[in-house]
N, C-alpha and C positions, 0 to 999 in steps of 0.2 A: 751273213751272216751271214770274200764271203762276207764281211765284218761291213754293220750300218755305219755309217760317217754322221756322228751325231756329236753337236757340241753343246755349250752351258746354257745356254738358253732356246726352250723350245715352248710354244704358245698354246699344246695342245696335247689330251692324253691318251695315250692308246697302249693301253699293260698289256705283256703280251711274256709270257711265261718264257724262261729259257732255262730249267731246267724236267729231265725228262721223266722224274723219279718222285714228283710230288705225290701227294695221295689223288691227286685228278691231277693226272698228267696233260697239261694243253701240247699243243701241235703246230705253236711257232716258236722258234728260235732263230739263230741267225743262219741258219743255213737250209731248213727246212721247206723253205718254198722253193726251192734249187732239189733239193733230194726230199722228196712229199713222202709222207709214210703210208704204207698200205691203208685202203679205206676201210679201216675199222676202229669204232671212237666208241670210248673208257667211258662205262656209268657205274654206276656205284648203290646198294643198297642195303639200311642198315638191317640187322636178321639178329634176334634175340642180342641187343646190344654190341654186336661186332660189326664192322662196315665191310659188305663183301664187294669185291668190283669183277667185275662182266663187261662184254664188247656188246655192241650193238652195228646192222651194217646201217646203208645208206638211206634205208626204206625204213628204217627206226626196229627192225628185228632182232630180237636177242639171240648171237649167235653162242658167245662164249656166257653160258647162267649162270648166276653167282653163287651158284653150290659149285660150279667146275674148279676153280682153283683151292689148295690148299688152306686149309681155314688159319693158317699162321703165314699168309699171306701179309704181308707189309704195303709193299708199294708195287705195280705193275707200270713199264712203262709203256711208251708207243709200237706199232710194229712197223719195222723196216726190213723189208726182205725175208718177209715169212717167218721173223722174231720176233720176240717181246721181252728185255728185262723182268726177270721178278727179281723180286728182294722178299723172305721168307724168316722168320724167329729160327736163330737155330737152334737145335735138337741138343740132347745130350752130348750128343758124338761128337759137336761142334763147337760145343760152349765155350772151352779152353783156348781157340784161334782167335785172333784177331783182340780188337778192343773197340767191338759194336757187338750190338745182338744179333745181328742179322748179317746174311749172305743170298749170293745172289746167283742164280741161274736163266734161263731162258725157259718160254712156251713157243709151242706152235702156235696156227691159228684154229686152231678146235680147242686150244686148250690145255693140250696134254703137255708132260714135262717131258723135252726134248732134249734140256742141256742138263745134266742133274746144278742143281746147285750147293758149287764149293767154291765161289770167287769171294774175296773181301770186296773185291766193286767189278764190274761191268758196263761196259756202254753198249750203242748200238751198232747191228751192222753196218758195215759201209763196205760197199764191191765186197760182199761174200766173207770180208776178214771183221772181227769185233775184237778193241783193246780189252783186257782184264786183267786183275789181279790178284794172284791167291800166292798161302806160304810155298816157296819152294816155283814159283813161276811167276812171270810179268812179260806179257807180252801179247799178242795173238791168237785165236783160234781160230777154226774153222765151221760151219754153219751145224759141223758132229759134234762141234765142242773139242776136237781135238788141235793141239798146240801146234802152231805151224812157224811162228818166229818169236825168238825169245830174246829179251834184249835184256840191259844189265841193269841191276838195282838203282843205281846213277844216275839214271836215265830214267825217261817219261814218253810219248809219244799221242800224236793228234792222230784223227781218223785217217783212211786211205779216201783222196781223192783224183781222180785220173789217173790211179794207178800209183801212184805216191802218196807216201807219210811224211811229214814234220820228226826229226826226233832232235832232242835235245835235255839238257840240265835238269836233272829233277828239283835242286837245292833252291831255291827263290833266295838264297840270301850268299849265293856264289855268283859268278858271271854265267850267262847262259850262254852257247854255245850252239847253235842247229841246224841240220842240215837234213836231207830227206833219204829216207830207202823205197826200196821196190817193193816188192810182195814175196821175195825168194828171202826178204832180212837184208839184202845187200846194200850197203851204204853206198848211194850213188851220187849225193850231194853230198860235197863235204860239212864237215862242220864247222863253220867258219862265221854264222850270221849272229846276231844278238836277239832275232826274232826270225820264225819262220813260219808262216800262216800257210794257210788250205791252198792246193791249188783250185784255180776256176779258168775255163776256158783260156787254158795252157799257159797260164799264170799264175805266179805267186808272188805276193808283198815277204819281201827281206829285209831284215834291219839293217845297218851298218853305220855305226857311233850315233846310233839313235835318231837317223833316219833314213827312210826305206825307199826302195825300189823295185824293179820288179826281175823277176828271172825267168826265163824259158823252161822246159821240161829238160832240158842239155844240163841245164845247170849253169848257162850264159847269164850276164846280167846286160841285159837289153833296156832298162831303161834305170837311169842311176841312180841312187837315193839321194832324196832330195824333200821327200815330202814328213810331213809331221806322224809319229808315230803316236798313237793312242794307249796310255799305260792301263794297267789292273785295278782293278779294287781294293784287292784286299792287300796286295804290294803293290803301293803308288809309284814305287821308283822301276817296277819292273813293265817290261813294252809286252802290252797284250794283243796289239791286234794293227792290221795295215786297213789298207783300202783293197778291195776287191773287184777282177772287173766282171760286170753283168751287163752282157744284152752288148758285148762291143766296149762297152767304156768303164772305168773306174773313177770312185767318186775319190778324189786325193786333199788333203787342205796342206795350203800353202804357209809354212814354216812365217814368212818375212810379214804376208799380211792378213792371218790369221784367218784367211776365206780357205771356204769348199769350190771346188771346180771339177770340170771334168776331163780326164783324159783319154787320149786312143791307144793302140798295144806300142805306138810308137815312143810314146811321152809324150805327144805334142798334146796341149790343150785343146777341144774342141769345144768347150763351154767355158769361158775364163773364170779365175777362182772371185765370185761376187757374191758369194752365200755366207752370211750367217752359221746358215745350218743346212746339211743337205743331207740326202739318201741316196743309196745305188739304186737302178734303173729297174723297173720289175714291169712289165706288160708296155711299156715303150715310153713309160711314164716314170717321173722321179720325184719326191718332195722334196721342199729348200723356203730356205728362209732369208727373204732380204731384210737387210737394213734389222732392227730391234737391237740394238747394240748403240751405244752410248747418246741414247736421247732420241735416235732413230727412229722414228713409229716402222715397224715391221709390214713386208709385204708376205705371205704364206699362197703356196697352192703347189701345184705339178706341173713341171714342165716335161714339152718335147726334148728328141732329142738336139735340135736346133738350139735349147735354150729358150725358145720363147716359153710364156707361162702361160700352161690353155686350160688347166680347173680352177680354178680361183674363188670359185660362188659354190654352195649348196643350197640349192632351190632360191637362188637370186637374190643369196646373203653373203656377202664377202666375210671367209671365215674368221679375219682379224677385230672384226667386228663383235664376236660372242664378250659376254661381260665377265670379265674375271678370269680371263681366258692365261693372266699374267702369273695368277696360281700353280695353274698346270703342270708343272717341272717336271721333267725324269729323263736320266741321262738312256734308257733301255726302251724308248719309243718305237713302234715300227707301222711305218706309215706306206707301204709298201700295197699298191694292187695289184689284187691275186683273184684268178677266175673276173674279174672284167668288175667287181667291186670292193671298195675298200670301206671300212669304218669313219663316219666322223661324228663330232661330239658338240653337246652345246647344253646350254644352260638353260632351263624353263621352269619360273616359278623356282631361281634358288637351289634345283634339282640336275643333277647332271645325267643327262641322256645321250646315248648313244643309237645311232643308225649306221645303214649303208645306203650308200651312194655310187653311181654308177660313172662311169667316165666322162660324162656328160654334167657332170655335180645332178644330176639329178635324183631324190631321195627313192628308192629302189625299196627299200622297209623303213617303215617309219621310227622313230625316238624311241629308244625304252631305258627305264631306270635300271642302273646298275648298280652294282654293289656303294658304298658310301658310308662316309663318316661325318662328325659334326670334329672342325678343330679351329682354334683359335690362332687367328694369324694376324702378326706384329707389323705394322706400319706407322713410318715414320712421323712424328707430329698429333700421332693417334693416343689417349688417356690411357692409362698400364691397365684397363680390362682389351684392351686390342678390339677386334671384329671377330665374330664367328661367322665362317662361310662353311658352306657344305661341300667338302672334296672326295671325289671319286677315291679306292683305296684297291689293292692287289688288282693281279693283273688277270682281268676278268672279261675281255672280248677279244675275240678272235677272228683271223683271215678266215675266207672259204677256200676248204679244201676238199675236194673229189664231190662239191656240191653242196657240201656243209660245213655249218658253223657253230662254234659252240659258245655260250655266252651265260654269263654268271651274273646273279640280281638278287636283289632285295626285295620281294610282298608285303613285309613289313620292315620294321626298324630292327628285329633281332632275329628274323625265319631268314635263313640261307635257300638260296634253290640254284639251280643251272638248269640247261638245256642245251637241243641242237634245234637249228632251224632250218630249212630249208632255204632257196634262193626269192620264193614268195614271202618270205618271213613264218612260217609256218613250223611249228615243233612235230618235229618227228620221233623226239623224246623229250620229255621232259622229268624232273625229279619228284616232281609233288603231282 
């Protein structure tokens, strides 16, 4: 995330936004802790019934005021490389393009409008180049906004990593087709794969009859397909995503016996596939889940890269042990340690709380309640009113990144607030 290796059952929650363009843009996705966004984090404040949003830096100061942006301002996203998506009401001039109200451009980081906006969508940058698309172009700019590769309506394209892009099939309902260009537009992988994912550390996951393998920057395919490809959402039958390698190894699952393992740039296994559930490797640590699968009581923690499993306790609680912990579900988990601590969660008084813990399982900032719902869940042998338990809802705590974290909570049962915290636990902004 690049792409987490997560499968149908996972013991524990941790919501973690993946897209960049919500009205509070969070700051993990799947690839984000790999390419970190400049340190300046999105607050928001509402002003004669309009919601204006503003940057704040590290020290919790208001850099970009919430009178700086356009008052038909929509959504602002992260900055990457000295940019920001906006998305903006369009004007008169505009009204007639597309079929949305809005269009999209970029800011600096003062604030000002850098990229005019005329796109019907935009992403972020990546290596200097950002996809977008407006009537009469699809393709690339440059950091001036100016066009620098144009590809054909047909077609779609993923961001530039290591100097390569993914391009292939726009149709979800044709056969896909992908192969990668350079930055001058030139097709230098053919298009011959059914999936072609991000490079990372001079790899990339390829599909081929729907399972994948990996290829070189040459465009060689050095390790064969052979592993389970993970489809889409919203097209179940189309292949969304491989396995990606981090930190040396890729987290891959095995087609025959349904496990996660890990391998090296060779193929070879260096952690046999005996997971459940696993994640790619992030500060030298990885999550995985044994056994929980057909009657299996479940074992959860982090391992080395050796494979042995060295966090297992948060302050001398083994985490399979939290009650209700079976509730938890979600296939978009990211359980990933970033700046030396990660998030874990637990039940107290019925209530779901969240902290961070340090590599040590040691609780580093204490429990706090986060956002939540009351919902009725069906179990078997149970009277047709069911149980009502309290579950966590949207994806509301975050890694630290450049030192901070941002994390979203309930004071009451219907007052919304967020914040950022520091690594003490300490707001350096808060909403209210």
């Amino acid at each position: 995330m690049r792409k987490l290796c997560v499968c149908r059952q996972l013991l524990f929650l941790l919501f973690l936004t993946t897209s960049a363009l919500a009205a509070y843009p969070q700051r993990t996705g799947d690839s984000e802790l790999r390419r970190r966004p400049d340190p300046l984090y999105q607050v928001s404040q509402r002003k004669a019934g309009q919601m204006r949003i503003g940057f704040i830096d590290r020290a919790g100061k208001l850099v970009i005021d919430f009178d700086r942006l356009p008052e038909t301002t929509l959504a602002v996203g992260e900055f990457y490389e000295g940019r920001a998506v906006i998305y903006v009401r369009k004007d008169k001039n505009n009204e007639s393009r597309g079929s949305t109200n809005q269009i999209a451009g970029y800011i600096d980081k003062t604030g000002a409008m850098v990229i005019t906006p005329r796109f019907d969508s935009a992403r972020d940058f990546s290596e200097g180049l950002a996809y977008v698309e407006a009537q009469g172009f699809k393709g690339f700019i440059d950091r001036e906004g100016k066009p620098v590769i144009k590809i054909d309506d047909d077609l779609t394209a993923r961001d530039f990593h290591e100097g390569l892009a993914a391009i292939g099939g726009r149709n979800p309902y044709s056969p896909q087709y992908w192969g990668y260009i350079d930055r001058t537009g030139k097709l230098v992988v053919e298009r011959k794969y059914q999936f072609a994912d991000d490079f990372s550390e001079g790899m990339a996951g390829v599909a081929v009859e729907r399972k994948y393998g990996f290829i070189n920057r040459a465009g060689e395919l050095v390790i064969t397909p052979r592993f389970e490809v993970r489809n889409g959402r919203m097209y179940s039958y189309l292949l969304a995503s491989a396995g990606r390698f981090s930190e040396g190894l890729a987290c891959v699952k095995v087609y025959e016996s349904d496990m996660y393992g890990y391998i090296d740039k060779k193929g070879e296994f260096v952690i046999p596939p005996r997971f459940s559930n696993a994640q790619e490797f992030s500060e030298g640590l990885a999550w995985v889940v044994e056994g929980g699968i057909s009657g299996v009581a479940p074992k959860v923690g982090w391992i080395d890269k050796s494979g042995q499993r060295v966090v297992t306790k948060v302050d001398g609680r083994e985490f399979s042990t939290y009650p209700d912990a079976h509730y938890y579900t979600s296939p978009s988990l990211d359980w990933r340690y970033s700046e030396g601590l990660v998030p874990f969660f637990a039940i107290v008084e019925n209530k779901p709380l969240w902290g961070y813990m340090d590599r040590n399982g040691k609780v580093v900032i204490k429990p706090i309640l986060v956002y939540y719902e009351a919902k009725r869940v069906w179990a078997a042998g149970l009277p047709p009113e069911g149980k009502i338990v309290i579950e966590p809802k949207g994806h509301r705590v975050n890694p630290f990144l450049g030192g901070i974290a941002r994390i979203d909570f309930y004071t009451s049962v219907t007052e919304p607030d967020y914040g950022y915290i520091d690594k003490q636990g300490r707001f350096i902004w808060r909403s209210k």
